[in-house]
N, C-alpha and C positions, 0 to 999 in steps of 0.2 A: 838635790834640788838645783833647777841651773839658777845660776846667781848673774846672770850680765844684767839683767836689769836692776842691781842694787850699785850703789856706788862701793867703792873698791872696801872703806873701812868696811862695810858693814856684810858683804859677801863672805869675807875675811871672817869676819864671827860669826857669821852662820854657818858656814864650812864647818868651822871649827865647836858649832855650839852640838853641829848632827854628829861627828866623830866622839866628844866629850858624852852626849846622851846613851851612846851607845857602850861605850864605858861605864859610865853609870849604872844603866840596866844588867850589865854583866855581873858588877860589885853586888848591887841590890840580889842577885838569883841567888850567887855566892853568898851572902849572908844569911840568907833566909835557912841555910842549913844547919844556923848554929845560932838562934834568936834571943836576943836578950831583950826585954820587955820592961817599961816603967810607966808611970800615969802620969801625966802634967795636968790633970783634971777630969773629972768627969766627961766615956765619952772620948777622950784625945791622950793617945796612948804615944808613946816613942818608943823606939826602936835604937840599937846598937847601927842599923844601916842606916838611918836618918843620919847618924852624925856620918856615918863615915862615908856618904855617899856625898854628904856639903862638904867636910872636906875635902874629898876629892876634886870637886868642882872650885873649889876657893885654890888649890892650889894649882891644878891646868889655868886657870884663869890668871893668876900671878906671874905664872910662867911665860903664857903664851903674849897675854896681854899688860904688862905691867902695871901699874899705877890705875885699868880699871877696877870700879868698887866693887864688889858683889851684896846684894841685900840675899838675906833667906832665913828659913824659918825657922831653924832651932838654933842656928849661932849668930842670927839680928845683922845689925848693920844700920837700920833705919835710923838712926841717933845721927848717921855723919853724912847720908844722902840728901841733896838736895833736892827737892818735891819735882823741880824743873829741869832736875839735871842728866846726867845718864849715867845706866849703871843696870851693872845687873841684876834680875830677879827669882831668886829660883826657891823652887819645893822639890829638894833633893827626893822624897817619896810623896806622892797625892794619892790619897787612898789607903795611910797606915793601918788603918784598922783594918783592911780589909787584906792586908800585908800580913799584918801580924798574923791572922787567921788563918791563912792560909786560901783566901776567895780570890779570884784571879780577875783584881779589876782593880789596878793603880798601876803608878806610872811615874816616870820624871817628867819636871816639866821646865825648862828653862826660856824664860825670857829678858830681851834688852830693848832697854827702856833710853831714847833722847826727847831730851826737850821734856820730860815726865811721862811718853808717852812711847807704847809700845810699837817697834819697829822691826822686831826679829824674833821669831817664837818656834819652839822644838819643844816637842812630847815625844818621847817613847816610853810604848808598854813594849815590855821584853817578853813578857808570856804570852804574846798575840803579835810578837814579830813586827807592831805598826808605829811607823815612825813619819810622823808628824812635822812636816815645817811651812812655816809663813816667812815672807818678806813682805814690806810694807810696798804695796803698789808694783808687788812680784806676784801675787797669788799664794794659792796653798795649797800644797802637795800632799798624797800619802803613799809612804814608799817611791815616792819621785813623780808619781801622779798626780794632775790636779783632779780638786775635789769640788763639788757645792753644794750649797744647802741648800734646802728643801725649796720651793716656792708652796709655799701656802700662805691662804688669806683669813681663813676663820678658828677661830677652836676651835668650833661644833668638828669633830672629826682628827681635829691633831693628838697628838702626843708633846706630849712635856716634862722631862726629868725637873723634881723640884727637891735641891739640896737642903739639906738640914745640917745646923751646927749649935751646939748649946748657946749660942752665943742667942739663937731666936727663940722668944718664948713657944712653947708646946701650941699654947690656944692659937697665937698668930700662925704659926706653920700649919696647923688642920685649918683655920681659917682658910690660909689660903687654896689647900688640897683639894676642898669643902669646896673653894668658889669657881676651881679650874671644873670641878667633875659637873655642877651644875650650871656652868658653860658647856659641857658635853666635850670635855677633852681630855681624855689618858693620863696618868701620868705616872712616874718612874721613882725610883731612889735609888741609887747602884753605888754611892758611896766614896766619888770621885769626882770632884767639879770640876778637873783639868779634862777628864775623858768623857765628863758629860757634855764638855763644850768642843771635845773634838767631833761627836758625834752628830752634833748641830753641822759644822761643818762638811763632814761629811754625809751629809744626808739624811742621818740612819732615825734623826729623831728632829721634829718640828723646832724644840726651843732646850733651851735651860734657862732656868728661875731660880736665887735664892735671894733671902730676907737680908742676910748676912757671910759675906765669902768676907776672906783674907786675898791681899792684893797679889802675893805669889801663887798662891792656886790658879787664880784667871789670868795672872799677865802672857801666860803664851797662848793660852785658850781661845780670848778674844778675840787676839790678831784670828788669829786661826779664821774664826766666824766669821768676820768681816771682810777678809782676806777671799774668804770663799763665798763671798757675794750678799752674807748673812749680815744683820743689824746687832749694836748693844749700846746699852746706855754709858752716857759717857762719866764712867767709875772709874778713872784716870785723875780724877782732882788729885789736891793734897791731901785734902782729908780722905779721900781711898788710899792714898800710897800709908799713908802712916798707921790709918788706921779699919778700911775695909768699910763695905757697905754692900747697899740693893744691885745685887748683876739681875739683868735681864739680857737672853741672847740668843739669836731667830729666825727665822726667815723674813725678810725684811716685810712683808705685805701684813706678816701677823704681828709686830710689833708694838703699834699702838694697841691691840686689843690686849696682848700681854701685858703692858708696861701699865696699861691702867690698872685690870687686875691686880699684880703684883705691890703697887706704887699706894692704890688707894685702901 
């Protein structure tokens, strides 16, 4: 991705976040030959590569960058981040279950967060070779291309991936399924909200909607979206950094018709 339109810190770590991801993805293929599997719940499984994929990441990030924090999802951090601060955000694997199974739809997803707010975002999926990056008020690339989202104005005729996590109840999720399809719009489950939101960006799908994300699933996602011209609600509070909430994210024209659906 060419970086001159970011300031020097932050080229710096995207350089460095596209080189890390792609390590990532390599450890991740490598592990998947020798799986070890456990439950943190119904539903949300972990993997031997989950950790060793954050570690990886925790420690090139130590190295390269010193004294930055890293937030992520199986070995925490949120306890010493400040909501306003900067710091890294990452889902060493998005798409575990679908990891573990052996379905070829997850990803890394690393994003950096100032101000609480995301400014540098890289996804790679290694089994589809596509590698993902945003710069804030840089655009968003795939494979070094830029990309955009769809322009569309109605449901009547879009597509919409709508994630599910036990976190939302069963009734509210077909609720919502329910009210997309009698708006007359498609929609999807794949399993991946980092790669559902890359798909917003790059074109391939109207929107993504869930009840309930985790804030490292979408912190590079977003950018991603909006970066590529797409809309989302603003799920950057404190209370999404600590604790997750409603992502909506789109082509900007269908926004408010999503955001109601989803919201109401």
């Amino acid at each position: 991705m060419t970086t001159t339109l970011l300031p020097a810190h932050l080229a710096a770590r995207l350089d460095f976040a596209i080189t890390l991801a792609r390590q990532c993805g390599a450890l991740a293929v490598k592990e998947a030959t020798q799986l070890q599997i456990s439950a943190k719940g119904a539903h949300d499984v972990l993997t031997q590569a989950d950790l060793a994929v954050e570690q990886l990441i925790r420690a090139e990030v130590a190295r390269a960058f010193a004294g930055d924090l890293v937030v992520g999802e199986e070995m925490g951090g949120q306890d010493a981040v400040d909501s306003a601060g900067n710091f890294w955000l990452v889902d060493p694997i998005d798409g575990t279950a679908n990891y573990a199974t052996d379905v070829p739809r997850w990803c890394i997803s690393i994003g950096y967060l100032e101000a609480g707010k995301p400014v540098l975002g890289v996804l790679f999926d290694p089994l589809m070779d596509r590698l993902y990056s945003a710069g804030m008020a840089a655009g968003a690339r795939l494979n070094g291309r830029p990309i955009r989202a769809r322009n569309t104005d109605a449901l009547n005729g879009a597509t919409v991936e709508l994630g599910w996590s036990p976190r939302a109840q069963p009734a509210a999720y077909l609720g919502k399924a329910a009210a997309l399809l009698a708006a007359g719009c498609a929609f999807t489950r794949r399993g991946s909200g980092a790669l559902g939101l890359a798909d917003v960006a790059a074109g391939r799908v109207d929107g993504y909607a869930e009840l309930h994300i985790n804030a490292w699933d979408c912190a590079a996602g977003i950018l991603l979206v909006t970066e590529a011209g797409g809309r989302a609600n603003d799920f950057f509070t404190p209370e999404g950094i600590r604790s997750g909430g409603l992502l909506v994210a789109c082509a900007p024209e269908l926004y408010p018709a999503l955001l109601a659906l989803m919201a109401n």
